[in-house]
N, C-alpha and C positions, 0 to 999 in steps of 0.2 A: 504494500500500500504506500501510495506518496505522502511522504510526511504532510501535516497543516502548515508549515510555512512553506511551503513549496507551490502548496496547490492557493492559496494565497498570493505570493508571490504571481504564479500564473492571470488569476483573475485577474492582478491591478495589470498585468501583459493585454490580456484583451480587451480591458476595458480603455487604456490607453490607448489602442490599436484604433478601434471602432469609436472613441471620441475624438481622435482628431483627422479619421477619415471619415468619419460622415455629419460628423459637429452633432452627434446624441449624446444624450446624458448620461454621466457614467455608469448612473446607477441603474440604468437599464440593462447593463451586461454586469452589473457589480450584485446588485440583489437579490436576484434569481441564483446565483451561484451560490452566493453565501446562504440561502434555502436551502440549496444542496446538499449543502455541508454542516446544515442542523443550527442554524442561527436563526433565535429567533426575529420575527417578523419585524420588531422594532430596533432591535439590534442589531440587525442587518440593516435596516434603513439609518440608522445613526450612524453607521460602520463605515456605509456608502458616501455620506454627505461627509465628512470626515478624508477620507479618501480622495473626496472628487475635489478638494482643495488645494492638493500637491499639482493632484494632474489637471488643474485648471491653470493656475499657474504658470506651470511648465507651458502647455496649449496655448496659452495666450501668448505669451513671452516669444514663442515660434515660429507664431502668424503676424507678431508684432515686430519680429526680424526680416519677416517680407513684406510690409505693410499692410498687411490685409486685416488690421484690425480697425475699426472706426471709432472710437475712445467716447465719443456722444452717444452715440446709440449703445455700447456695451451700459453706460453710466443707464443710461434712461430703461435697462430693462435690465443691469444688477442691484440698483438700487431698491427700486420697487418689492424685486423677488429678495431681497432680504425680509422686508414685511410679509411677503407671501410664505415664509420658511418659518416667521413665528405663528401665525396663523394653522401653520398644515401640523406645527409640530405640535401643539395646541388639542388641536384635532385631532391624529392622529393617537395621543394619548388616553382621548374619549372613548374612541372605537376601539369595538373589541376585536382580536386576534383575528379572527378569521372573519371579519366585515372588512377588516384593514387589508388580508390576503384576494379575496373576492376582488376587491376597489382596484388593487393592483394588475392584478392578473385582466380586468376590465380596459386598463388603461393599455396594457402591452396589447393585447388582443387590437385594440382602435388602431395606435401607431400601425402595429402591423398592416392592417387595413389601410391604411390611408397611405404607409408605401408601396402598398402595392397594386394601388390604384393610381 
């Protein structure tokens, strides 16, 4: 079996991968895994936004080395979703485990839908 810091290791791999090739969030490939691997629903979504900090970061600073970053418009929609992040986590804390899991799995299901249309 592959050690936990390994297969860890890996997840923050792909989640780095598929955020800064298709600009999704990490915790779309970061959450689901950590499920996998028996973390729960809230701790895995804390784990993820925790996480998605380095590799935001790093993603910005990379696209902001080839100018492709617009520093107005990142402000006019990181700003905002910091209030959006106390509000969900707010939330989040209300809803029980698996209303929380449902909501999630509701949301992957739509993106997917809507790439592939």
């Amino acid at each position: 079996m592959v050690p936990r810091a390994a297969q860890l290791v890996g997840i923050g791999v792909l989640a780095g991968v598929f955020s800064a090739l298709f600009g999704v969030g990490g915790g779309i490939v970061i959450v689901p895994f950590l499920l996998v691997l028996r973390f729960a629903q809230r701790r895995a979504a804390a784990t993820s936004l925790a996480a998605i900090l380095f590799s935001s970061i790093a993603g910005a600073a990379t696209y902001a080395a080839h100018g492709q970053v617009k520093p107005g418009a990142a402000a006019l929609v990181g700003l905002p979703a910091v209030a959006g992040v106390l509000v969900g986590t707010d939330l989040q804390q209300r809803l029980s485990a698996r209303r929380l899991a449902y909501l999630f799995a509701l949301v992957l299901a739509a993106v997917a839908v809507r790439l592939l249309l």
